[in-house]
C-alpha positions in Angstrom: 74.4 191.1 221.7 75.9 191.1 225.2 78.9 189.1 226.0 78.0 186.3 227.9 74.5 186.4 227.3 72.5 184.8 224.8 69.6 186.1 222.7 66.0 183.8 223.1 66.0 183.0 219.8 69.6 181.1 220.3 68.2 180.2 223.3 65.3 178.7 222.0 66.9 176.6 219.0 69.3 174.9 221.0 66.8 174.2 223.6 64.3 172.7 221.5 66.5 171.0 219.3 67.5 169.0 222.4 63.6 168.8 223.7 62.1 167.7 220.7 64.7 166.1 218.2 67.8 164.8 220.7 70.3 166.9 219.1 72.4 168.7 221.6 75.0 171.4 220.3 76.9 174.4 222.1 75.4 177.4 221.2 79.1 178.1 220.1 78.3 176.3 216.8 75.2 177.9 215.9 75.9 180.7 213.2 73.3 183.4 212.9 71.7 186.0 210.9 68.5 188.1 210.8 67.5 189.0 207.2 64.2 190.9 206.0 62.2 189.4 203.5 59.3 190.1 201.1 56.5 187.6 201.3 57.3 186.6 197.9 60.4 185.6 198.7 60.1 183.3 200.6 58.8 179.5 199.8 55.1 179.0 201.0 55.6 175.7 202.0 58.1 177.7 204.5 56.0 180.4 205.4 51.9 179.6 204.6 50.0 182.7 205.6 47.3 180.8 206.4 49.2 180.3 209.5 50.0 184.1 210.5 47.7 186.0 211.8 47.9 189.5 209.8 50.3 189.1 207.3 52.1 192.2 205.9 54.8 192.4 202.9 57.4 191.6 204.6 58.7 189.8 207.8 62.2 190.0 209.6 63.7 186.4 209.7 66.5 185.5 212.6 67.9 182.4 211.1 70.3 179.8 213.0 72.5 177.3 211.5 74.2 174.0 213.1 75.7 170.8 211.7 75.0 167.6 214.2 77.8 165.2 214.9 76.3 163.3 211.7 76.8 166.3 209.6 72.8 167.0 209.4 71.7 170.3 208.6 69.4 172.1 210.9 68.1 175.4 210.4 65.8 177.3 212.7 64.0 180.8 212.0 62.1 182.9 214.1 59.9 185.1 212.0 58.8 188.4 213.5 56.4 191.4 212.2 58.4 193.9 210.8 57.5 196.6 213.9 57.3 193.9 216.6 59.3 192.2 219.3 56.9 189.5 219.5 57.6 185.8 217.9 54.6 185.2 214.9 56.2 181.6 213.7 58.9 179.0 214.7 60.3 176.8 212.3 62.8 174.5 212.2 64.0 172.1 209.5 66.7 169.3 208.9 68.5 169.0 206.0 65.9 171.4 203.6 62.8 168.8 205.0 60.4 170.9 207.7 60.0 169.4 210.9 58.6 171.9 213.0 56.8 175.3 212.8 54.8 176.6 215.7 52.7 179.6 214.5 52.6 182.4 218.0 49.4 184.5 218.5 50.0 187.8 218.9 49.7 189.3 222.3 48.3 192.4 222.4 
């Protein structure tokens, strides 16, 4: 990444966690990590594939990490197609409980 510039998955946790949950934190807090991971993997209740359009074997996962002031836990993940750019499911949970997820259409 770019100094000074922030990728839109950052971007959009820390947005959204302010929009939709009231929890505001620098994007200097945020740890983050992109992973690949088979389908099996993964917990369904995390990732249903009756929410993504074409699912394949595996999906690339770019996860981010914050503690509030409480000491809550909140994770978001983007999950992508393994040969794609594009955004196929947003997630976000507090403390290991979902909260959000947002599956994406593709756009092609």
């Amino acid at each position: 990444m770019m100094e000074g510039k922030l990728s839109r998955e950052l971007e959009w946790f820390v947005s959204t966690l302010a929009r939709e949950f009231g929890v505001f934190v620098s994007t200097r807090e945020v740890a983050v990590e992109a992973v690949e991971l088979g389908i099996e993997e993964v917990d369904e209740w995390y990732l249903p594939l009756e929410v993504i359009e074409n699912p394949v074997e595996t999906f690339l996962y770019e996860l981010m990490i914050v503690d509030d002031a409480t000491l809550n836990e909140w994770v978001g993940a983007i999950i992508f197609y393994p040969d794609s750019p594009e955004w196929c499911l947003q997630i976000i949970t507090k403390n290991g409980q979902l909260l959000y997820r947002k599956p994406l259409p593709m756009t092609e």
